[in-house]
PDB file of N, CA, C and O in Angstrom:
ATOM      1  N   UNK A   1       0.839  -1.171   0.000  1.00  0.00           N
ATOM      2  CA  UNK A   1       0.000   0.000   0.000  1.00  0.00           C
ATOM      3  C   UNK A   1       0.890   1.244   0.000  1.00  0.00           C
ATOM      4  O   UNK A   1       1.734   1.392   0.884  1.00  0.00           O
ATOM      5  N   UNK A   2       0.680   2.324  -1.180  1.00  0.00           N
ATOM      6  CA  UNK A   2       1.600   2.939  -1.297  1.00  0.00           C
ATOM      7  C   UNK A   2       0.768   4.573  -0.263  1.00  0.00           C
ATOM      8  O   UNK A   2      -0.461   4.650  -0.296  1.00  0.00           O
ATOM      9  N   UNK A   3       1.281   5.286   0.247  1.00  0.00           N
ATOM     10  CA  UNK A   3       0.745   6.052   1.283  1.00  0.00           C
ATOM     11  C   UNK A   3       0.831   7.954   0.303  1.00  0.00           C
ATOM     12  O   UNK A   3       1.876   8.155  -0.316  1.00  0.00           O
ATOM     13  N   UNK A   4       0.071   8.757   0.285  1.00  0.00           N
ATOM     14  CA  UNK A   4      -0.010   9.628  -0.500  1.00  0.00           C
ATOM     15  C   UNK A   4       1.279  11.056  -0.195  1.00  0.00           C
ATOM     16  O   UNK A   4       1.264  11.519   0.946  1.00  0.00           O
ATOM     17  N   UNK A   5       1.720  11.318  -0.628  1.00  0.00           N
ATOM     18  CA  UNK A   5       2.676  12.161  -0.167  1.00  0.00           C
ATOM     19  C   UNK A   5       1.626  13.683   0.039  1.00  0.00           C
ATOM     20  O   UNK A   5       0.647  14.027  -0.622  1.00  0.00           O
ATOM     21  N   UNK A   6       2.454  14.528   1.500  1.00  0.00           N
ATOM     22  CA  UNK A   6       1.288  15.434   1.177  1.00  0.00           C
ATOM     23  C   UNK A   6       2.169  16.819   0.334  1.00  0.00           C
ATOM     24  O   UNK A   6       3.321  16.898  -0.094  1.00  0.00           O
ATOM     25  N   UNK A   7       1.095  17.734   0.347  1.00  0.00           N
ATOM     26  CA  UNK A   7       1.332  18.837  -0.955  1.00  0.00           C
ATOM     27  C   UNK A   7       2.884  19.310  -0.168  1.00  0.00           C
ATOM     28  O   UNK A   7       3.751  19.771  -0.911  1.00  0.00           O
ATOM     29  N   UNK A   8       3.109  19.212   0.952  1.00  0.00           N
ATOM     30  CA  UNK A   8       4.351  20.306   1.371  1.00  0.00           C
ATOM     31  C   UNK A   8       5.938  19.508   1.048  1.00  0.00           C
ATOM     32  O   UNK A   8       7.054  19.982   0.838  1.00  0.00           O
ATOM     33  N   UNK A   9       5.454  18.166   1.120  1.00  0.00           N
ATOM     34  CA  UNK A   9       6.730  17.330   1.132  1.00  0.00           C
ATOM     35  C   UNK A   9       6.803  16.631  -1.280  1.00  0.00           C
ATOM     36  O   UNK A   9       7.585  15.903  -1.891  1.00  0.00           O
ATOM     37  N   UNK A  10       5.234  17.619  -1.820  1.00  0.00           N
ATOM     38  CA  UNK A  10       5.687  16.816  -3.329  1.00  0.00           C
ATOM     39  C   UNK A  10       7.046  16.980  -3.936  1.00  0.00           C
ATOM     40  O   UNK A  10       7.646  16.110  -4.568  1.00  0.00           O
ATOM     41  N   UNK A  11       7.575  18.513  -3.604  1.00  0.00           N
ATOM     42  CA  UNK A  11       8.624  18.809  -3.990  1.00  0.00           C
ATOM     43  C   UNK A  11      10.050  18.361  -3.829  1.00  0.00           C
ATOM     44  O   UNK A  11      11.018  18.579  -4.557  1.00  0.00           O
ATOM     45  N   UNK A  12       9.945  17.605  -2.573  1.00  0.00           N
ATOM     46  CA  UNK A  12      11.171  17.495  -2.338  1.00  0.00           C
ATOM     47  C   UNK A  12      11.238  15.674  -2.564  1.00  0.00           C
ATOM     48  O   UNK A  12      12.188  14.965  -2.233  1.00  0.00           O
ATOM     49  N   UNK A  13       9.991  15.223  -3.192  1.00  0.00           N
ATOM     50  CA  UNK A  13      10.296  13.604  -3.025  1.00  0.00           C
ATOM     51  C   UNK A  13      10.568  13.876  -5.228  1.00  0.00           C
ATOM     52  O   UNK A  13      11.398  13.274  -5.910  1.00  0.00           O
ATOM     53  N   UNK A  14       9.689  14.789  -5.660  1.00  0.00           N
ATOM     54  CA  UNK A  14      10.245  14.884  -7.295  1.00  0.00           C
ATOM     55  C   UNK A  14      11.613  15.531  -7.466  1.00  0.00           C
ATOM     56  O   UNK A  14      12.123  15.255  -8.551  1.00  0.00           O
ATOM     57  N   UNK A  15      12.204  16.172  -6.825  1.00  0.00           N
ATOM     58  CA  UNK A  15      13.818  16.607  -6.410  1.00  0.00           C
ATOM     59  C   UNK A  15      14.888  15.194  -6.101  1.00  0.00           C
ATOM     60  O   UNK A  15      16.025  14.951  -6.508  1.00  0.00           O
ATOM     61  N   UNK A  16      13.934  14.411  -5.184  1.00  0.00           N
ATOM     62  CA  UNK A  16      14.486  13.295  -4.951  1.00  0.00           C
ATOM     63  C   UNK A  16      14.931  12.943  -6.060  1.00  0.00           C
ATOM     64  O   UNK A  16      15.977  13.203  -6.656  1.00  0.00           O
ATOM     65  N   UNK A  17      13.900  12.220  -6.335  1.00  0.00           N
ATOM     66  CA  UNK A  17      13.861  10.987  -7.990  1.00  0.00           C
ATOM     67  C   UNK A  17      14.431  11.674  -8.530  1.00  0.00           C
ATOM     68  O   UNK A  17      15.316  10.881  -8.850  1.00  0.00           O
ATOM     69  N   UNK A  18      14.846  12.928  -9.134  1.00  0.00           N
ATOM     70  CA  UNK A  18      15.294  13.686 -10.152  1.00  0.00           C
ATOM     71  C   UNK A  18      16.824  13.228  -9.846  1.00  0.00           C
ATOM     72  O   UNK A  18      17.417  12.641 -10.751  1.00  0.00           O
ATOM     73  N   UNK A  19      17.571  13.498  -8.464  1.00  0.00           N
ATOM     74  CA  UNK A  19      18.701  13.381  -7.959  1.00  0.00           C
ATOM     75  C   UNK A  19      19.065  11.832  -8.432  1.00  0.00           C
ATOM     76  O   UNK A  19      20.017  11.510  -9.144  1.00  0.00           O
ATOM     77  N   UNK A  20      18.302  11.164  -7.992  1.00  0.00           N
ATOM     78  CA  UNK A  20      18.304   9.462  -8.034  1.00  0.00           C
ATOM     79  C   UNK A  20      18.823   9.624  -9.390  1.00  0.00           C
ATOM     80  O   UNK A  20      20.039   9.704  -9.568  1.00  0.00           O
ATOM     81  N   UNK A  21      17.831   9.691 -10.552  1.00  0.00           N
ATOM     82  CA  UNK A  21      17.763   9.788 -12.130  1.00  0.00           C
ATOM     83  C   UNK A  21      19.211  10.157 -12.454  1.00  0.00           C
ATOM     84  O   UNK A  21      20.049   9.538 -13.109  1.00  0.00           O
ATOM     85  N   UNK A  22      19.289  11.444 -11.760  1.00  0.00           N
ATOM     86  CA  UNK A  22      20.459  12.057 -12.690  1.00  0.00           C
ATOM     87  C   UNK A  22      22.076  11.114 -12.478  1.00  0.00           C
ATOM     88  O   UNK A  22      22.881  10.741 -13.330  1.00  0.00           O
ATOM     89  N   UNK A  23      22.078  10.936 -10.721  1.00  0.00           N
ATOM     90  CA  UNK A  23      23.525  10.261 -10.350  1.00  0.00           C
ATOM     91  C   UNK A  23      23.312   8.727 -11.065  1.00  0.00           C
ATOM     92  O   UNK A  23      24.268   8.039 -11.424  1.00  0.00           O
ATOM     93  N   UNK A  24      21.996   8.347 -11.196  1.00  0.00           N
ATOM     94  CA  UNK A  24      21.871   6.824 -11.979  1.00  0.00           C
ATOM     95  C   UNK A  24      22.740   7.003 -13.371  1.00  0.00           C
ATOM     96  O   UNK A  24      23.841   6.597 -13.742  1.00  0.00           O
ATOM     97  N   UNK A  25      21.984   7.589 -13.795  1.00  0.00           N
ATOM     98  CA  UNK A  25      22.797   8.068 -15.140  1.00  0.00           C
ATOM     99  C   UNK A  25      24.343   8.050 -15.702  1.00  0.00           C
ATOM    100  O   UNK A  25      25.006   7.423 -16.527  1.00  0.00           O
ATOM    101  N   UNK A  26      24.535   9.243 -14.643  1.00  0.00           N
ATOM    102  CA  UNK A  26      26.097   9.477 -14.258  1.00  0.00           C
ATOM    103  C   UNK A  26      26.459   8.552 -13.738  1.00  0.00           C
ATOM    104  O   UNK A  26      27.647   8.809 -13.542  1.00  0.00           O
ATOM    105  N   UNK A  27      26.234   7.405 -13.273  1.00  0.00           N
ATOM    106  CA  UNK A  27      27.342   6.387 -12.915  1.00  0.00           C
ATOM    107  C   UNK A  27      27.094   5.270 -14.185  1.00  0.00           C
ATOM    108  O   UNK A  27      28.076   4.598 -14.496  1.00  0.00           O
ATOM    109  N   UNK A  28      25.975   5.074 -14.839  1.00  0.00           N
ATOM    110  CA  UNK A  28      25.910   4.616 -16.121  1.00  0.00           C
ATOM    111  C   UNK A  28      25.609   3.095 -15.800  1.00  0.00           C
ATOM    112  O   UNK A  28      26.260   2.058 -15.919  1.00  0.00           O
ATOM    113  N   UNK A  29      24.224   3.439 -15.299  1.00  0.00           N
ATOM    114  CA  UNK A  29      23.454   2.533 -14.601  1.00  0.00           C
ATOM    115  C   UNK A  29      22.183   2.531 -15.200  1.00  0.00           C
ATOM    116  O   UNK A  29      21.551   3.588 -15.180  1.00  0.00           O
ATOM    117  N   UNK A  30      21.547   1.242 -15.885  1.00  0.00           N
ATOM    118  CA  UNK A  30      20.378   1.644 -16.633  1.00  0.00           C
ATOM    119  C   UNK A  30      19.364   1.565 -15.306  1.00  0.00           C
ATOM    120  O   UNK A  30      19.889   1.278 -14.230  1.00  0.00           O
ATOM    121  N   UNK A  31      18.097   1.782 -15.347  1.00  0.00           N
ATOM    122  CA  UNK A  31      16.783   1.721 -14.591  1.00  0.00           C
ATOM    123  C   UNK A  31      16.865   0.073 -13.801  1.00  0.00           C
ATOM    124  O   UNK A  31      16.982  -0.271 -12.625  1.00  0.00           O
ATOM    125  N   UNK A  32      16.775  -0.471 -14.729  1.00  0.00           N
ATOM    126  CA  UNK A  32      16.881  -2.474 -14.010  1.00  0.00           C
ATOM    127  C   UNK A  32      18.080  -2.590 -14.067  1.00  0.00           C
ATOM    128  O   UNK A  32      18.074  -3.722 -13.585  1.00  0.00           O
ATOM    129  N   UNK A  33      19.431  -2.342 -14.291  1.00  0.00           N
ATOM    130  CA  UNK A  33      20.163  -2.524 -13.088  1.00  0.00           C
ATOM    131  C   UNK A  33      20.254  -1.954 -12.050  1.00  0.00           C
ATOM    132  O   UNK A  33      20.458  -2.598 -11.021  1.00  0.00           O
ATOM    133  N   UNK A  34      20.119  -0.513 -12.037  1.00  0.00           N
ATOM    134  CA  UNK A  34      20.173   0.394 -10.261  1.00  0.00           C
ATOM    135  C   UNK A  34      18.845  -0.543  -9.211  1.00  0.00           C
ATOM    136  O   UNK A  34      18.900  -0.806  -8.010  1.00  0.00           O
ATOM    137  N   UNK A  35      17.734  -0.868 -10.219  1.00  0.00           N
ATOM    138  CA  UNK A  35      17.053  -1.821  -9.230  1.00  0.00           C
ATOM    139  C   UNK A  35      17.073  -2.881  -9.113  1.00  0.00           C
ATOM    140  O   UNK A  35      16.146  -3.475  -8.562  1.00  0.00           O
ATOM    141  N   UNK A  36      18.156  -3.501  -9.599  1.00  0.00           N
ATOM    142  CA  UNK A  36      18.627  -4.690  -9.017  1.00  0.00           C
ATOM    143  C   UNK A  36      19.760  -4.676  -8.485  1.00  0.00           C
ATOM    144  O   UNK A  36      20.034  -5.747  -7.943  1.00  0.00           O
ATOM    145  N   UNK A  37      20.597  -3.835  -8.411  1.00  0.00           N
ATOM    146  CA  UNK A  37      21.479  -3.422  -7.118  1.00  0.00           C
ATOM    147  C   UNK A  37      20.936  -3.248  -5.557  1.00  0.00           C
ATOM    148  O   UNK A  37      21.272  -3.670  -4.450  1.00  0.00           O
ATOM    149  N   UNK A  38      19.745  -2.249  -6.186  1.00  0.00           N
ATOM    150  CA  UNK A  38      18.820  -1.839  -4.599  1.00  0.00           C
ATOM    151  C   UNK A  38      18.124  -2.754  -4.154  1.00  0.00           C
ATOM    152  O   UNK A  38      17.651  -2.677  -3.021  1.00  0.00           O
ATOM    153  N   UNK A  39      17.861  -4.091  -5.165  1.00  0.00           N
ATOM    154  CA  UNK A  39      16.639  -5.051  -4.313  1.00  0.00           C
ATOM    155  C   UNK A  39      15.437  -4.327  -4.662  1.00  0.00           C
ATOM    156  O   UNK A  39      14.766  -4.135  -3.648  1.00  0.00           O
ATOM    157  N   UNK A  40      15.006  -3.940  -5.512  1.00  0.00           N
ATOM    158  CA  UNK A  40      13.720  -3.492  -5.568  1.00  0.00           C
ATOM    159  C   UNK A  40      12.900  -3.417  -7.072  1.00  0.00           C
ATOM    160  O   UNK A  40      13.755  -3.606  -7.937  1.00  0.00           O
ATOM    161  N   UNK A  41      12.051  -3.286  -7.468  1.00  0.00           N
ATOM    162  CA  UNK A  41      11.624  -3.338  -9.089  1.00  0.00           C
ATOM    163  C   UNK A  41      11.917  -2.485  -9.661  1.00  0.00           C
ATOM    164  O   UNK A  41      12.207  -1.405  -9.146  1.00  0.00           O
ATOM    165  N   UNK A  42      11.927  -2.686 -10.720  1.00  0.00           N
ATOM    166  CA  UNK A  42      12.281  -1.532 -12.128  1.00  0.00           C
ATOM    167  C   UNK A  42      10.897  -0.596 -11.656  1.00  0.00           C
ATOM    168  O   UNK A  42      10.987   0.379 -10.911  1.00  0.00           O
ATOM    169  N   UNK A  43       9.797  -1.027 -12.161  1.00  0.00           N
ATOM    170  CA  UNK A  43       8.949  -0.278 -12.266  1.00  0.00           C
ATOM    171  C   UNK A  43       8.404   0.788 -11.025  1.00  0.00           C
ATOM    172  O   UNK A  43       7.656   1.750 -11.197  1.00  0.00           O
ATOM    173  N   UNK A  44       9.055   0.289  -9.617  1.00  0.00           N
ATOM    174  CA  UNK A  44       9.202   1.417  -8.578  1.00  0.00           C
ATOM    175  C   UNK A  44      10.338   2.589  -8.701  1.00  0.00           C
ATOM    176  O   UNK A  44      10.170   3.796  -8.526  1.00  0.00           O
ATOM    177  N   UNK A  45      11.457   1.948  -9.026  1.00  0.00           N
ATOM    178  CA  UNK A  45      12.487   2.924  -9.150  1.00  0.00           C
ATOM    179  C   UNK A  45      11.771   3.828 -10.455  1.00  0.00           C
ATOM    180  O   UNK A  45      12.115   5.007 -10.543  1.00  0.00           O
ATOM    181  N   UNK A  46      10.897   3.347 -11.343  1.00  0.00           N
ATOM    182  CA  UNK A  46      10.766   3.808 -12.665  1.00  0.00           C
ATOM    183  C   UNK A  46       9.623   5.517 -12.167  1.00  0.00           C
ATOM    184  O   UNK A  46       9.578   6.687 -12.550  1.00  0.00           O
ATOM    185  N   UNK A  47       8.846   4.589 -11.068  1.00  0.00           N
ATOM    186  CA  UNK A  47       7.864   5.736 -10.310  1.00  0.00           C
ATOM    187  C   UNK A  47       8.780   7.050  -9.732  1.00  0.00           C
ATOM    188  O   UNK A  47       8.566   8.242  -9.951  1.00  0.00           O
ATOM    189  N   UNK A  48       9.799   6.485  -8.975  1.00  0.00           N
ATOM    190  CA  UNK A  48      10.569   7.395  -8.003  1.00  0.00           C
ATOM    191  C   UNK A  48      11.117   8.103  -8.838  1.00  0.00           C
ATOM    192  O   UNK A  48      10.988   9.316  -8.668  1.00  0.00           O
ATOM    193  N   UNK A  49      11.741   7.734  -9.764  1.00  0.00           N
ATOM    194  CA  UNK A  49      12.933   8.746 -10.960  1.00  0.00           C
ATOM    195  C   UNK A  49      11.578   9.535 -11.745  1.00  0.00           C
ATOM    196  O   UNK A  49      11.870  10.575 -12.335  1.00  0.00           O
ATOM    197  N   UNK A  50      10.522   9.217 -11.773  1.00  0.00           N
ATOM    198  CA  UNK A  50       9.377   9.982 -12.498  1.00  0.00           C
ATOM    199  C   UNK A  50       9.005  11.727 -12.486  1.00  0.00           C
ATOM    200  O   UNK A  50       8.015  12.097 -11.854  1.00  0.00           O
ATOM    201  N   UNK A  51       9.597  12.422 -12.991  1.00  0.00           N
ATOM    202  CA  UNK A  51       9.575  13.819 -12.667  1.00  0.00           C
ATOM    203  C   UNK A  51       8.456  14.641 -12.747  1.00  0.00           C
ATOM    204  O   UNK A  51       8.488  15.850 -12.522  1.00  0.00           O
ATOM    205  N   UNK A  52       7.466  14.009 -13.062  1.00  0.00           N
ATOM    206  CA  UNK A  52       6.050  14.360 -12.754  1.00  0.00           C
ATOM    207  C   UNK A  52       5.413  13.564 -11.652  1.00  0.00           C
ATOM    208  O   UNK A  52       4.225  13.830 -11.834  1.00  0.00           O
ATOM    209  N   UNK A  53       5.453  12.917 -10.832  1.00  0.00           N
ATOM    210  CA  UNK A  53       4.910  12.329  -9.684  1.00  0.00           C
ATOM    211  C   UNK A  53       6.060  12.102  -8.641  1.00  0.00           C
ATOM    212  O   UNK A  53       7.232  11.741  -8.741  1.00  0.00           O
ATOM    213  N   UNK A  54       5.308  12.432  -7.680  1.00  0.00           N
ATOM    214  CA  UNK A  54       5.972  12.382  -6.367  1.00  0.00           C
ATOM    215  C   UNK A  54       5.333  10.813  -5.726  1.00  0.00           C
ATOM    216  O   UNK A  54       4.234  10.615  -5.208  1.00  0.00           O
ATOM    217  N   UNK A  55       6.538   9.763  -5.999  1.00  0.00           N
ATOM    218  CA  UNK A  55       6.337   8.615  -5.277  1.00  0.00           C
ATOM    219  C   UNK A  55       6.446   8.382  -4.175  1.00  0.00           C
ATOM    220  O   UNK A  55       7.668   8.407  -4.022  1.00  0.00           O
ATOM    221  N   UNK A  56       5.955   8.129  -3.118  1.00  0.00           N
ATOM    222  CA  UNK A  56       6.407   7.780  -1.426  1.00  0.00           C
ATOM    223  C   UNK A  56       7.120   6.451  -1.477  1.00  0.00           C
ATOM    224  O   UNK A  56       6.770   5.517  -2.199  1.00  0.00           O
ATOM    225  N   UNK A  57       8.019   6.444  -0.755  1.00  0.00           N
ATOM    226  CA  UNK A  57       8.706   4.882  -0.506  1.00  0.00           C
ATOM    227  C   UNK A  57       9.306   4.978   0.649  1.00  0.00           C
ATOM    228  O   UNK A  57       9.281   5.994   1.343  1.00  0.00           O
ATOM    229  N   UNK A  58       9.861   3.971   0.923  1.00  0.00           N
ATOM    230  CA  UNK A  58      10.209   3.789   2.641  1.00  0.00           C
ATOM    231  C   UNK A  58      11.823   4.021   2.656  1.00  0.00           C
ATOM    232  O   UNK A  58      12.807   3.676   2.000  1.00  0.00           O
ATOM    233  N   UNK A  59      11.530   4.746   3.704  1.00  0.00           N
ATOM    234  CA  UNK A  59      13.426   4.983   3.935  1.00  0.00           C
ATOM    235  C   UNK A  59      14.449   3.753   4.007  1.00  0.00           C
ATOM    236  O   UNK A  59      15.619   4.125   4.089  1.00  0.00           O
ATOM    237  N   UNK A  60      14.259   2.386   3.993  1.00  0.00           N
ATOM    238  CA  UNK A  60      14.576   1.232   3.629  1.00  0.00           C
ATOM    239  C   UNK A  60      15.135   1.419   2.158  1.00  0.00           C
ATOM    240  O   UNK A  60      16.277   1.686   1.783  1.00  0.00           O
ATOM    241  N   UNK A  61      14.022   1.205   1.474  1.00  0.00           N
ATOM    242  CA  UNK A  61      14.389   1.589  -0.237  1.00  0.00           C
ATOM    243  C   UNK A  61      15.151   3.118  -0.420  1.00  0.00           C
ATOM    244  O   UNK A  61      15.992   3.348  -1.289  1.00  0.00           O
ATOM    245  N   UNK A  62      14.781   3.875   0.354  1.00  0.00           N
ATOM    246  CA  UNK A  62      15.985   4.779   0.288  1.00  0.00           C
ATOM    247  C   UNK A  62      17.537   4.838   0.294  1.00  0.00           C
ATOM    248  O   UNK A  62      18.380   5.376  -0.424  1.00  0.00           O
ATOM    249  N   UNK A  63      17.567   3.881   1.661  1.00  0.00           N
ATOM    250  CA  UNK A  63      18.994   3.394   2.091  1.00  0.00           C
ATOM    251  C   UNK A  63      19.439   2.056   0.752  1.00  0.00           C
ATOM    252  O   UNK A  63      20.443   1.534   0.268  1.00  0.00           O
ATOM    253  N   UNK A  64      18.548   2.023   0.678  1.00  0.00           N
ATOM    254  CA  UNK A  64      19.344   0.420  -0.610  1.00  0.00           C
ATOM    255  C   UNK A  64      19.296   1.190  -1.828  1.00  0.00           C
ATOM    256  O   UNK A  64      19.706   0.401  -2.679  1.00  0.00           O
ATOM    257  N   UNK A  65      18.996   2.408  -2.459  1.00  0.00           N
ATOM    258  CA  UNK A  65      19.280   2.692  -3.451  1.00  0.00           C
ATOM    259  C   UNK A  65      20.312   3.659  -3.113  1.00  0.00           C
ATOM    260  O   UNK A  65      21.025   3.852  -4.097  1.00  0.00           O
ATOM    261  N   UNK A  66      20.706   4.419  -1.988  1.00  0.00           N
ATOM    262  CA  UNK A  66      22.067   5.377  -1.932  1.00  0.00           C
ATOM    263  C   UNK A  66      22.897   4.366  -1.769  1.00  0.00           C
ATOM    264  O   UNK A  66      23.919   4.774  -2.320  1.00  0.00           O
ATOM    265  N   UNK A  67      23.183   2.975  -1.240  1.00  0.00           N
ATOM    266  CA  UNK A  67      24.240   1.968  -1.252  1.00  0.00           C
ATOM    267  C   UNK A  67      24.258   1.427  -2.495  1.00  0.00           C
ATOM    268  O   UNK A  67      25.275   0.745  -2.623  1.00  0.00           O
ATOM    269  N   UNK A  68      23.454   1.432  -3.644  1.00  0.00           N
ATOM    270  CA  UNK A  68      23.379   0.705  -5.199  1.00  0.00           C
ATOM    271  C   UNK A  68      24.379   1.728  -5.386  1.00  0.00           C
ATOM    272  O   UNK A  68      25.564   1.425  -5.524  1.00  0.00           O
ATOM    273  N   UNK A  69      23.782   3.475  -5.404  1.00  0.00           N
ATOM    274  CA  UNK A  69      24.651   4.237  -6.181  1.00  0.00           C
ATOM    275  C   UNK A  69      26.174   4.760  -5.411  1.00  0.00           C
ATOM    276  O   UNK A  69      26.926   5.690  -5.701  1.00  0.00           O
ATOM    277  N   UNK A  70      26.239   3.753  -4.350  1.00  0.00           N
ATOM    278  CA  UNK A  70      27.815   4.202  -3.255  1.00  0.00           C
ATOM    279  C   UNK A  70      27.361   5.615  -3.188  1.00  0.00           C
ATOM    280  O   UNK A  70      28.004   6.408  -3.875  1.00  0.00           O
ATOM    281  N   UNK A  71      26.167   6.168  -2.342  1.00  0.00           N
ATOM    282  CA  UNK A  71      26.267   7.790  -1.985  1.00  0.00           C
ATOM    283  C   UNK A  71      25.514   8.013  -0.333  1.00  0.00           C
ATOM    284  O   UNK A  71      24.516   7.414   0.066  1.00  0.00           O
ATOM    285  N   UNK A  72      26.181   8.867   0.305  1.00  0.00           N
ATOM    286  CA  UNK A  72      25.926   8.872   1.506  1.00  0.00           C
ATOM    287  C   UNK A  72      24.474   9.555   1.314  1.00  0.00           C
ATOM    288  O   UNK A  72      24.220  10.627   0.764  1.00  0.00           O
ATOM    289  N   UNK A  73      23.605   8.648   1.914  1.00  0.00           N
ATOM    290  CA  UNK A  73      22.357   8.832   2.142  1.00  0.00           C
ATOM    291  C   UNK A  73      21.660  10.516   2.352  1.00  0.00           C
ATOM    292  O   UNK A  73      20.523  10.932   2.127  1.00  0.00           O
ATOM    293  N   UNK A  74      22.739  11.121   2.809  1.00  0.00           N
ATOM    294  CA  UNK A  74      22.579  12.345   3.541  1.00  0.00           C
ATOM    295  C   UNK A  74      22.172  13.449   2.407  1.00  0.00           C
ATOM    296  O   UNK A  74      21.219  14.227   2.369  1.00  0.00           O
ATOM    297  N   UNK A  75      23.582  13.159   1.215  1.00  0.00           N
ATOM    298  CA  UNK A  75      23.863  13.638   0.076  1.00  0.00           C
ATOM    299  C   UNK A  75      22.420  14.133  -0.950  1.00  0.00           C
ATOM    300  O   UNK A  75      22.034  15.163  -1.503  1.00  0.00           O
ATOM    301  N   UNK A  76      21.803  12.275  -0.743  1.00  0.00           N
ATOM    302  CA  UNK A  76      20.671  12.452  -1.543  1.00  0.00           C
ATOM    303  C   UNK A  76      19.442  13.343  -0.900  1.00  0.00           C
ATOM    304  O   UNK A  76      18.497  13.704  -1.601  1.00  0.00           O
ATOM    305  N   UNK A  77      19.509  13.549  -0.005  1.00  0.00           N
ATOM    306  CA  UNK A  77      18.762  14.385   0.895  1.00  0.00           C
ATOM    307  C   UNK A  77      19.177  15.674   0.559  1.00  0.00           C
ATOM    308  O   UNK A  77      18.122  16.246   0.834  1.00  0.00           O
ATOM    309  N   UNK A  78      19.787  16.409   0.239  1.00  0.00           N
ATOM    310  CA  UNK A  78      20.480  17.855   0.187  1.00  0.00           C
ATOM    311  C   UNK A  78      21.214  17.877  -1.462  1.00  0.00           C
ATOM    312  O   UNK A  78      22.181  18.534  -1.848  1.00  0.00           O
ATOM    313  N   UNK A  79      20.158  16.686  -2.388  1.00  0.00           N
ATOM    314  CA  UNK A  79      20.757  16.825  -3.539  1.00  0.00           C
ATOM    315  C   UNK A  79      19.439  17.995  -4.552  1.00  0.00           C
ATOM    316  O   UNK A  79      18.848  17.657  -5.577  1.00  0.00           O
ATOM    317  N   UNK A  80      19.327  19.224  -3.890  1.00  0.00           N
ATOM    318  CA  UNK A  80      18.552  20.092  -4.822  1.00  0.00           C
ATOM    319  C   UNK A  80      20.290  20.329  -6.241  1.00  0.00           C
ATOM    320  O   UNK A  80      20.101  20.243  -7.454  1.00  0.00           O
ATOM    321  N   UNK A  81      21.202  20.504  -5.854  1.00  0.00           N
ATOM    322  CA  UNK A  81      22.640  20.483  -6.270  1.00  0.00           C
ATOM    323  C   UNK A  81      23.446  19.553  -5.618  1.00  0.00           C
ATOM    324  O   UNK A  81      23.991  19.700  -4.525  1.00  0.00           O
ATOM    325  N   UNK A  82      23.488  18.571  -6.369  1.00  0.00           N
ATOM    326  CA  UNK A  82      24.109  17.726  -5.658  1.00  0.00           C
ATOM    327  C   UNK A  82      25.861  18.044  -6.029  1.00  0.00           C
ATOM    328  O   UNK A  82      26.276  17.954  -7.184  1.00  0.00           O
ATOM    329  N   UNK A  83      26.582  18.345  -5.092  1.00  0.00           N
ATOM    330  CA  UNK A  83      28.157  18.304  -4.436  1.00  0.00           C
ATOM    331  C   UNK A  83      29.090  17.774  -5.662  1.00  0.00           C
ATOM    332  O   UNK A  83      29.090  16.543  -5.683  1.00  0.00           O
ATOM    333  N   UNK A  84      29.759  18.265  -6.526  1.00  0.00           N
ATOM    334  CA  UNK A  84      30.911  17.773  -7.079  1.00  0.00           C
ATOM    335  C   UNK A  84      31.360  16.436  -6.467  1.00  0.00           C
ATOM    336  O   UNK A  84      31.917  15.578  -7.151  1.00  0.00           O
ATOM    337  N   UNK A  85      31.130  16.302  -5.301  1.00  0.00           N
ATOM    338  CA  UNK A  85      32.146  15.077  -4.982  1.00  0.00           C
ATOM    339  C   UNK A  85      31.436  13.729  -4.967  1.00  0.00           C
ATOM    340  O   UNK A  85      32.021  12.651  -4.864  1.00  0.00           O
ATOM    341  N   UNK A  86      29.858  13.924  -5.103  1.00  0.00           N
ATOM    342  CA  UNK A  86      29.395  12.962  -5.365  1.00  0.00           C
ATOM    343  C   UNK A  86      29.476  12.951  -6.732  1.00  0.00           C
ATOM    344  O   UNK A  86      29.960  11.835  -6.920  1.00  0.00           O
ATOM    345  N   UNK A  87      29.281  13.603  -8.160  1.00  0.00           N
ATOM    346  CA  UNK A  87      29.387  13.146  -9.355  1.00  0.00           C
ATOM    347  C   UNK A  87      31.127  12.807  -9.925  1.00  0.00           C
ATOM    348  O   UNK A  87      31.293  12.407 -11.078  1.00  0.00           O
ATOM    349  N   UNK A  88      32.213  12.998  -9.077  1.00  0.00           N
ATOM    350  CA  UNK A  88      32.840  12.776  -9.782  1.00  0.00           C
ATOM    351  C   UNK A  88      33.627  11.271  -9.061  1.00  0.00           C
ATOM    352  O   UNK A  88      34.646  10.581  -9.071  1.00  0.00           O
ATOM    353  N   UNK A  89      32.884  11.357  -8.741  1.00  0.00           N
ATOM    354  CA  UNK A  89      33.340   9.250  -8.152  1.00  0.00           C
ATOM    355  C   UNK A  89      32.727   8.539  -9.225  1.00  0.00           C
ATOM    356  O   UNK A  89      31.663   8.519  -9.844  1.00  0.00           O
ATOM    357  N   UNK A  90      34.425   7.653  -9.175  1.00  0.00           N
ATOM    358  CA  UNK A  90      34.323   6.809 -10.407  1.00  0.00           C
ATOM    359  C   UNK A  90      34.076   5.698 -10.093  1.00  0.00           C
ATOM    360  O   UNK A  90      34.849   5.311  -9.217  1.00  0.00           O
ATOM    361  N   UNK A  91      33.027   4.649 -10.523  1.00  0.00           N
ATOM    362  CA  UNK A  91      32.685   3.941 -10.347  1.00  0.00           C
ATOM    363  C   UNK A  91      33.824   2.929 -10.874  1.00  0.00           C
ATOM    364  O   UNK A  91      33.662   1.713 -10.776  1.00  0.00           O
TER     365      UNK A  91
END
């Protein structure tokens, strides 16, 4: 049961996914592999990276997709700009 995000927090869960999307990318990770690194489905990660919907997911799947992409959890939290030092780690 997926739980509705409310209007104050849409922004910062489509900021999320956007962050997710972009460092996925940049480490050159398609959609089904980053979610099969994280343990979780394509088609959720596919919701979360979705830049028109704000997906809710559990800080669980949070923590297993900043360990897929090696990024301190914190990072993705404070990724409106995410830090040079997370995009230039080489995988």
């Amino acid at each position: 049961m997926s739980k509705d995000v409310s209007f104050k927090n849409r922004d910062r869960f489509i900021q999320l996914g956007i962050a997710i999307s972009t460092l996925r990318k940049m480490r050159g990770l398609s959609q089904e592999g980053l979610a099969e690194q994280a343990g979780i489905s394509r088609s959720l990660l596919s919701a979360i990276e979705a830049p028109n919907i704000a997906k809710a997911f559990s800080l669980e799947v949070f923590y297993d997709i900043a360990d897929a992409l090696e990024v301190d959890p914190a990072d993705l939290i404070t990724a409106s700009v995410l830090p040079d030092r997370i995009f230039n780690k080489q995988k």
